[in-house]
C-alpha positions in Angstrom: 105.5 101.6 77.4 106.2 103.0 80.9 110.1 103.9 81.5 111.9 101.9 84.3 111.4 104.3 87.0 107.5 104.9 86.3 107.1 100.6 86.2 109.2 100.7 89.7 107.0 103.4 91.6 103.9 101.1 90.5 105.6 98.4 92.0 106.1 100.2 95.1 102.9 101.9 95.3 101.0 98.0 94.9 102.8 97.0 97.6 101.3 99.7 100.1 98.0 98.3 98.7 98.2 94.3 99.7 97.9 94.0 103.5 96.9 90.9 105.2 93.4 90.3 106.4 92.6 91.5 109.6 91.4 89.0 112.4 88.5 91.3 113.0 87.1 90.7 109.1 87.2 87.4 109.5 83.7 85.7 110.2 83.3 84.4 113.4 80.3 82.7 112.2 80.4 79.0 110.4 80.0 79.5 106.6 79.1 77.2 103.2 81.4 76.8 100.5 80.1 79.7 98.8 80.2 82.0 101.2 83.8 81.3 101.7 84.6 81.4 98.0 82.8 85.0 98.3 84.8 86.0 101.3 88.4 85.4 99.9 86.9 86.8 96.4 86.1 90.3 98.4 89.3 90.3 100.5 92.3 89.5 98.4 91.0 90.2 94.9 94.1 92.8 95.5 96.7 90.5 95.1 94.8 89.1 91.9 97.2 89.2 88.5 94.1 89.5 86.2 90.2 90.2 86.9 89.2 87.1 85.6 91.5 85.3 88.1 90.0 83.4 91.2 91.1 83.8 94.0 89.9 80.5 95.6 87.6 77.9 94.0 85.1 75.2 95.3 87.8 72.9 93.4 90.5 74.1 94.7 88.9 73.5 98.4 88.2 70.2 97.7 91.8 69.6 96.5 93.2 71.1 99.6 90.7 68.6 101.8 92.0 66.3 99.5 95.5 66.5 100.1 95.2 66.9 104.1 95.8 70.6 103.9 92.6 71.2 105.3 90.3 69.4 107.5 86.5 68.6 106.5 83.8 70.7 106.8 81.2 70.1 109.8 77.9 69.6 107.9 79.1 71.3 105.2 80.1 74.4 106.8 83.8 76.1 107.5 84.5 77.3 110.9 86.7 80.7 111.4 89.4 78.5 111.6 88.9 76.9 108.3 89.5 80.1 106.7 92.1 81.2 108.7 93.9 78.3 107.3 92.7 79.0 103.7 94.5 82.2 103.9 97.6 80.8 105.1 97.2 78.1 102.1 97.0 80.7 99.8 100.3 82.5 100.7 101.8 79.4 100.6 100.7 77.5 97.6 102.5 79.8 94.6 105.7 78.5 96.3 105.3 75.1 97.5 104.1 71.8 96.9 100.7 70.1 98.6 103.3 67.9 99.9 105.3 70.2 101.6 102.6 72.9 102.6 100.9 69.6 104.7 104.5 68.7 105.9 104.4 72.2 107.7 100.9 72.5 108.9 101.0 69.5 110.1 101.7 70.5 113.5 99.2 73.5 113.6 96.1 71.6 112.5 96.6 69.1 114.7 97.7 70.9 118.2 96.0 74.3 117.6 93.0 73.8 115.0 89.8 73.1 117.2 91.6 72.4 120.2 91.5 73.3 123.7 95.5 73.8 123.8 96.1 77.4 125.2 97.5 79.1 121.8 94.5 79.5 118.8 95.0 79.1 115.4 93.3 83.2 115.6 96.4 83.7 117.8 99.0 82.3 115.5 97.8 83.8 112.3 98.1 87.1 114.4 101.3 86.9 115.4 102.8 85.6 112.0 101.3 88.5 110.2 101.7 90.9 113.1 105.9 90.9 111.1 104.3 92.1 107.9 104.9 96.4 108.4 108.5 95.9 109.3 108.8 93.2 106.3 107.2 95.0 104.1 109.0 98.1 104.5 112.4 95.7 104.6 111.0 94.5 101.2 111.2 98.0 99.8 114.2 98.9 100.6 116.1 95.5 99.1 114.0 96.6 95.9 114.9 99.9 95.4 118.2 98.6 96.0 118.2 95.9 93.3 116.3 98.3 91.2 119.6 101.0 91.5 122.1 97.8 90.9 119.9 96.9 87.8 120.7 100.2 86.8 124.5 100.4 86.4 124.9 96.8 84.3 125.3 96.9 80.7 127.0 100.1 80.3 128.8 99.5 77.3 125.4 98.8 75.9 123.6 101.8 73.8 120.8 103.9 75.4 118.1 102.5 73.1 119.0 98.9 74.8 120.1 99.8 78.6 116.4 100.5 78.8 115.4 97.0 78.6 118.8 95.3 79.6 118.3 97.2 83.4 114.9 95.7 83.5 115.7 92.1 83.1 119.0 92.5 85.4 116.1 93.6 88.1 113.9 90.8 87.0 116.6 88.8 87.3 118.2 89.7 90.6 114.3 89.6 91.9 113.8 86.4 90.3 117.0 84.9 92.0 116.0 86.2 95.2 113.1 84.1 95.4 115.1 81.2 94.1 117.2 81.7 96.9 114.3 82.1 99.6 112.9 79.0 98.2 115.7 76.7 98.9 115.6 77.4 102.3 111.9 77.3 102.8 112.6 73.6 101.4 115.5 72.3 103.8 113.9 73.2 106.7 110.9 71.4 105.8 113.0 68.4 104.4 114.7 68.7 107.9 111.4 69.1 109.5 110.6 65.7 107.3 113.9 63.9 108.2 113.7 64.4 112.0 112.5 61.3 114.0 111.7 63.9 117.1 109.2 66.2 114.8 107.4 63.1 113.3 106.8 61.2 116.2 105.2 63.9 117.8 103.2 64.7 115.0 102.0 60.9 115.4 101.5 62.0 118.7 98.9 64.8 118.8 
């Protein structure tokens, strides 16, 4: 088994390796289902855990339509903007619910997905990942630093078990960070849920 340090500069050296898709990659053109499927499969099979994994499924479409995350296909076909939102669906579904992923996008499919309002959908999904260098490199930083606070618990433990012990402090303080992060993620949409001003202008558009 790899030692702690060698299992942290894989970490670091994966993260270089996931970058968002760029605007430009993104088909301008209306595809079918399969061609999407294909797309995301070609584009983001980086961030995939296993091989065998998919990274977007004609099911999992459907589901998404389903559950007003997505609006329908025209004639069977997914416009730019489709996709767009797929990719934004897939960042988002590992953390939250259908429910609350349509609480938040809500306001975008309405107001900015086929719409002549003066912001795009393109333009928004630009902007949001246009913060991903300086996060990414933030993200770095707070690891290495959990990884070196990881480091210094169990001390009265002996070598053969500090080994193992550091690694599940650092699983556990990265563990607890997401925690964290995802208790605020869900009170501002439960705010976003409880405010009569955001729904009735969701009713609105």
């Amino acid at each position: 088994m790899k030692n702690n340090d060698e299992i942290l500069s894989e970490i670091l050296a994966r993260l270089d390796n996931l970058s968002y898709i760029k605007l430009d990659k993104i088909p301008s053109i209306d595809l079918y289902m399969d061609q999407v499927t294909s797309f995301m499969e070609e584009h983001l099979t980086k961030t995939k855990r296993s091989p065998e994994d998919k990274v977007l499924t004609k099911t999992m479409i459907n589901n998404y339509a389903k559950n007003h995350l997505l609006p329908p296909p025209v004639k069977k076909k997914y416009s730019r903007e489709h996709i767009l939102l797929l990719l934004l669906i897939y960042y988002y579904k590992s953390l939250l619910s259908f429910s609350d992923i349509e609480e938040l996008f809500a306001p975008i499919t309405q107001k900015y997905f086929r719409t002549d309002s003066g912001l795009s959908l393109s333009a928004i999904y630009e902007e949001v990942f246009s913060l991903e260098n300086d996060q990414m490199e933030r993200l770095k930083e707070d690891t290495r630093a959990k990884f070196d606070a990881a480091k210094t618990t169990f001390s009265n433990a002996s070598e053969d078990e500090q080994e193992y012990l550091h690694l599940f402090s650092f699983i556990s303080e990265l563990a607890f960070d997401v925690y964290l992060k995802k208790q605020m993620i869900e009170m501002i949409i439960d705010e976003l849920r409880e405010d009569p001003a955001f729904q009735e202008g969701k009713k609105k558009r």
